[in-house]
C-alpha positions in Angstrom: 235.9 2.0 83.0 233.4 0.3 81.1 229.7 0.7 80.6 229.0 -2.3 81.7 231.6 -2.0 85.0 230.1 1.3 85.4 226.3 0.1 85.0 227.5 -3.0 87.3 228.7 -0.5 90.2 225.5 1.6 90.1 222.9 -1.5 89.8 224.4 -1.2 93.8 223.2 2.3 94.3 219.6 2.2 93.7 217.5 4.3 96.0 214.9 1.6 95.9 215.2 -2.6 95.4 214.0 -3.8 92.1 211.2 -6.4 91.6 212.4 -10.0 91.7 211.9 -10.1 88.1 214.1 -7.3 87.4 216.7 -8.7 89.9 216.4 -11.9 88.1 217.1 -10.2 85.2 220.3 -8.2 86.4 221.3 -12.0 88.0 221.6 -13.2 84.2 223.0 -10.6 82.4 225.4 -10.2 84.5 226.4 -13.6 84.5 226.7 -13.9 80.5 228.3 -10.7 80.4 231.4 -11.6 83.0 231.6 -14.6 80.6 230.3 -17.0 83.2 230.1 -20.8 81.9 226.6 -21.9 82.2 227.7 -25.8 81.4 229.6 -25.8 84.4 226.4 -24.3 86.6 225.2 -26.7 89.0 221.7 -26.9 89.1 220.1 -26.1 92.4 217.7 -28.5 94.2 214.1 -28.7 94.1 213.3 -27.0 97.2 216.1 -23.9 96.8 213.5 -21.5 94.7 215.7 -18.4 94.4 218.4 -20.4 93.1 217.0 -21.9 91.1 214.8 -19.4 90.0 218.3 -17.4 89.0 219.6 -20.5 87.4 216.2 -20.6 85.6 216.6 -17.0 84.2 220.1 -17.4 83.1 219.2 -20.8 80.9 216.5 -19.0 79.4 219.0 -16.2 78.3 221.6 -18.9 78.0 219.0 -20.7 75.3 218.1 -17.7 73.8 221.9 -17.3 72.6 222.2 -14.4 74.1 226.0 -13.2 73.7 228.4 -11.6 76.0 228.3 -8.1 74.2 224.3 -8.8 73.8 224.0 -9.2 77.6 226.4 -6.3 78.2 224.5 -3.7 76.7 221.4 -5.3 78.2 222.4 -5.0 81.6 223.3 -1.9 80.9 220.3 -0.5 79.4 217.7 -2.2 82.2 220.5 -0.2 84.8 219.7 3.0 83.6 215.8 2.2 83.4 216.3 1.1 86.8 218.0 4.2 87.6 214.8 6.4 86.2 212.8 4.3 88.2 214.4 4.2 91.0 216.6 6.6 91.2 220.4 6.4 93.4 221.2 6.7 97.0 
């Protein structure tokens, strides 16, 4: 297994829920790092915030050029400061 499966499996067991930005965070990473096409995303409508706040958060990583392996061992690494935080059910 992974890192990055194994940081993806216990982003699930966190005793507590993350703040939105944190979530948001997660969201984006997660989606560069399963080498999700963000061309192909379909922007959400004016009036559906937290998907579009999502969609928001992964164009700005998206923009940033933030690569697969980048946002791998990013989502890893804001798992395990989640997990310190938070701790795991």
């Amino acid at each position: 297994m992974s890192a990055f499966t194994k940081a993806w499996d216990e982003s699930k067991t966190l005793a507590q829920a993350p703040t939105n930005d944190e979530k948001l965070d997660l969201y984006a990473y997660g989606k560069i790092a399963n080498g999700e096409d963000f061309s192909a995303a379909k922007k959400p409508g004016m009036f559906d915030m937290v998907n579009k706040a999502k969609y928001n958060r992964w164009e700005k990583f998206h923009s940033e050029g933030v690569s697969k392996a980048d946002a791998e061992s990013k989502y890893v690494a804001l798992v395990e400061s989640l997990k310190g935080k938070y701790g795991t059910k």
